[in-house]
C-alpha positions as protocol buffer text, in pm:
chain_id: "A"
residue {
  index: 1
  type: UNK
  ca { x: 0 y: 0 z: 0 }
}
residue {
  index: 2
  type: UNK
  ca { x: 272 y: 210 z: 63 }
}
residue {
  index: 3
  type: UNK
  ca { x: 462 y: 168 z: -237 }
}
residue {
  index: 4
  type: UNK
  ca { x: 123 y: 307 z: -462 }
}
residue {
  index: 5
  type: UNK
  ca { x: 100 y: 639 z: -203 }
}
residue {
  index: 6
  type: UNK
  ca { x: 449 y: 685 z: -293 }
}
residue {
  index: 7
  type: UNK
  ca { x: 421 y: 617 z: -681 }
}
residue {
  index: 8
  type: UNK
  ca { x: 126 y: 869 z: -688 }
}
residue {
  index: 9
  type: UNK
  ca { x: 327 y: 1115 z: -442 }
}
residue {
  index: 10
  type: UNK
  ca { x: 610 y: 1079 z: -684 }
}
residue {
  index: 11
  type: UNK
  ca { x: 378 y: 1154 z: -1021 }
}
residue {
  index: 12
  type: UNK
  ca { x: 243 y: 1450 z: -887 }
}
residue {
  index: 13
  type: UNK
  ca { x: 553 y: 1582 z: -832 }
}
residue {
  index: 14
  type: UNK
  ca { x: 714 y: 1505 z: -1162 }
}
residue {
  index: 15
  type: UNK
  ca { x: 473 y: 1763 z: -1385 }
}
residue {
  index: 16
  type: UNK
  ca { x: 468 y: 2083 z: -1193 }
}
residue {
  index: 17
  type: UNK
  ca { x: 781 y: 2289 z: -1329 }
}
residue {
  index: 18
  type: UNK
  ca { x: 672 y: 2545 z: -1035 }
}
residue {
  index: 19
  type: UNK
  ca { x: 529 y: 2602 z: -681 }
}
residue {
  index: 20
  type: UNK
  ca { x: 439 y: 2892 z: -422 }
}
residue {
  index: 21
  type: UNK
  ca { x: 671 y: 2822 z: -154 }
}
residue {
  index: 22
  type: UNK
  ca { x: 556 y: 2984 z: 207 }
}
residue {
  index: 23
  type: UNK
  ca { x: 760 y: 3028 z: 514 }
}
residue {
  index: 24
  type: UNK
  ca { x: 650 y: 3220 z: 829 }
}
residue {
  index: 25
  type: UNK
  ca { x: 1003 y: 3363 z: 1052 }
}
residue {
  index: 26
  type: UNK
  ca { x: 1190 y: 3677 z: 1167 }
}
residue {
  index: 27
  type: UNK
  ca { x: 1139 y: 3807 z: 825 }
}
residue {
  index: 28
  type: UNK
  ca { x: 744 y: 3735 z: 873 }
}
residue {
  index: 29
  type: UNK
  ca { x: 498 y: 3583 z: 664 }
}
residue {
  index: 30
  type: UNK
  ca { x: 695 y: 3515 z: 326 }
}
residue {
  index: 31
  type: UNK
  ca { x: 547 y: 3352 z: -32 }
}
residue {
  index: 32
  type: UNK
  ca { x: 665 y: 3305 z: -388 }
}
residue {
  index: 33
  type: UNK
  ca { x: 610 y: 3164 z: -673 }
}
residue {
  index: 34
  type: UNK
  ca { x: 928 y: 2933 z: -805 }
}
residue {
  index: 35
  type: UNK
  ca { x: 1081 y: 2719 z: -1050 }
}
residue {
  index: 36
  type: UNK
  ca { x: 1122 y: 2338 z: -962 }
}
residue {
  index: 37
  type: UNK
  ca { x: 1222 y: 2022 z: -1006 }
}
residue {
  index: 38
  type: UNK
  ca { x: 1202 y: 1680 z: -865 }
}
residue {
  index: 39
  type: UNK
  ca { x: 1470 y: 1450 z: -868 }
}
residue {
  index: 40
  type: UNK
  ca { x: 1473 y: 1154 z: -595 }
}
residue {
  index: 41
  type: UNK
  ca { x: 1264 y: 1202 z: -373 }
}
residue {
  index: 42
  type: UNK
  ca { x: 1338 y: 1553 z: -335 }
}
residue {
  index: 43
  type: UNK
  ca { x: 1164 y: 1870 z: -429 }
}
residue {
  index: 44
  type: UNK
  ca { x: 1427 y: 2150 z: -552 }
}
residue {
  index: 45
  type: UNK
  ca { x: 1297 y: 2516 z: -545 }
}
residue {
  index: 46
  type: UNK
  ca { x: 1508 y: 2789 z: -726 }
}
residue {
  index: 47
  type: UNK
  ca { x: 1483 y: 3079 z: -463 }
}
residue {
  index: 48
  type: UNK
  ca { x: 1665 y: 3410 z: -542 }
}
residue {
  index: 49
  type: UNK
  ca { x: 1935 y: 3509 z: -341 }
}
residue {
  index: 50
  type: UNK
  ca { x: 1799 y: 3873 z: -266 }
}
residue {
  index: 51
  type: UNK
  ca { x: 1505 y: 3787 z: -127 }
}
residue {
  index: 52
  type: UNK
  ca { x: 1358 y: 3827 z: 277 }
}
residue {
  index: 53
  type: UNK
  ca { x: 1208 y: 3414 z: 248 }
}
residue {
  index: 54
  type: UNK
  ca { x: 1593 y: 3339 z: 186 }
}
residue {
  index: 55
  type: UNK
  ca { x: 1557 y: 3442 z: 599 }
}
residue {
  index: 56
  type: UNK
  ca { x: 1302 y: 3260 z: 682 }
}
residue {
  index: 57
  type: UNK
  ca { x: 1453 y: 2960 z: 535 }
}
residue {
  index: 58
  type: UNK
  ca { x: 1815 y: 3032 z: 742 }
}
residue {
  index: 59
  type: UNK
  ca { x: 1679 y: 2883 z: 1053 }
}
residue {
  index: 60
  type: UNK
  ca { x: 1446 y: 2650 z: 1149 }
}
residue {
  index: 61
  type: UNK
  ca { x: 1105 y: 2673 z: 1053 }
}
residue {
  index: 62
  type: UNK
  ca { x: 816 y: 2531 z: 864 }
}
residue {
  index: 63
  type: UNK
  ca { x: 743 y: 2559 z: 536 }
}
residue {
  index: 64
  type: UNK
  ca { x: 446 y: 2529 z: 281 }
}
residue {
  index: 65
  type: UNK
  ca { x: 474 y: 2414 z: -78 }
}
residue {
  index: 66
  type: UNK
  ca { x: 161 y: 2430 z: -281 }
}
residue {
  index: 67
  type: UNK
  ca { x: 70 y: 2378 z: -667 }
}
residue {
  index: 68
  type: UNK
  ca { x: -203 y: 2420 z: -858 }
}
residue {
  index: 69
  type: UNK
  ca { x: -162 y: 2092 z: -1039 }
}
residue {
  index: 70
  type: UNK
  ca { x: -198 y: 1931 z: -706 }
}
residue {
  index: 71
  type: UNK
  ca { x: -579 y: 1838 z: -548 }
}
């Protein structure tokens, strides 16, 4: 049972090219819209370097990744 969760998990992931990535820290509530790309198991976001989530994301927190492909 696992093993189809993680094929569908994995699917969904392979078609989006982008996501809104949210983070909530010192620099306060932070969202974006970025490219990405999935590669195993693991969900790479292309965040500029100029930007206040980049201080979110410098100490621990949680984050939010959201599509519109996703349901």
């Amino acid at each position: 049972m696992l093993e189809h969760l993680k094929q569908r998990i994995e699917q969904a992931l392979q078609v989006i090219s982008g996501a809104v990535l949210s983070t909530c820290g010192r620099a306060g509530l932070q969202a974006g819209h970025f490219p990405c790309e999935y590669h195993s198991e693991r969900l790479y976001l292309l965040v500029q370097p100029a930007l206040d989530l980049l201080e979110n994301l410098s100490e621990p927190t949680g984050v939010l990744v959201t599509s519109p492909v996703w349901q």
